[in-house]
C-alpha positions in Angstrom: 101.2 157.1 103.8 103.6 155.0 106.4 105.6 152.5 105.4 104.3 149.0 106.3 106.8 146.6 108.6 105.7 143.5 106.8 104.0 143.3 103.1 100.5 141.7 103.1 102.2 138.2 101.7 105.2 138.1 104.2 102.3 138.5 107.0 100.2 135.7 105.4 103.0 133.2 105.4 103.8 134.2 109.0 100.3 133.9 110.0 100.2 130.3 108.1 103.5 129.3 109.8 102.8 130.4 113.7 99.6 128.2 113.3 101.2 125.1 111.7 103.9 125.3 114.9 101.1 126.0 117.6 99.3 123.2 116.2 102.5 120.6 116.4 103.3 121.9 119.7 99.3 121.6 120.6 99.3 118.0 119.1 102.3 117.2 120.3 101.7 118.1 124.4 98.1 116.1 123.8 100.1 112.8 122.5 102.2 112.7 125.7 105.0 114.8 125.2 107.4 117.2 127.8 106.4 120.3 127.2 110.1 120.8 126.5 109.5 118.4 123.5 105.8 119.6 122.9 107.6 123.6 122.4 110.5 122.1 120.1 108.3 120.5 117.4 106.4 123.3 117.8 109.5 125.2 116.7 110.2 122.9 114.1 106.7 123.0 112.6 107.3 126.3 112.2 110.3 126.6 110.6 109.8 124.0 108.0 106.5 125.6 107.6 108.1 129.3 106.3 109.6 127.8 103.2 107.0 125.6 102.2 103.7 128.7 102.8 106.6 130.9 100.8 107.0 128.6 98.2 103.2 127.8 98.2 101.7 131.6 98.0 103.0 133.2 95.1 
């Protein structure tokens, strides 16, 4: 059996994040935002999201 890139939890909390920061970015661009600004909290949402969906799924 191949070795696996990601385990089934690290993918999950990925998953969680990408949608958190494609749904600030999405918010974002709708309230008025650049799209430089819309793409940064986008970025943001993600990043604060890895921690929290890691410290949340256990």
């Amino acid at each position: 059996m191949p070795r696996t890139l990601l385990t089934t939890r690290s993918a999950l909390v990925f998953l969680l994040a990408i949608l958190c920061g494609i749904g600030a970015g999405v918010l974002s661009g709708v309230a008025g935002l650049s799209t430089a600004q819309a793409v940064l909290s986008g970025a943001a949402g993600f990043g604060f999201s890895v921690p929290f969906f890691n410290a949340l799924i256990d």
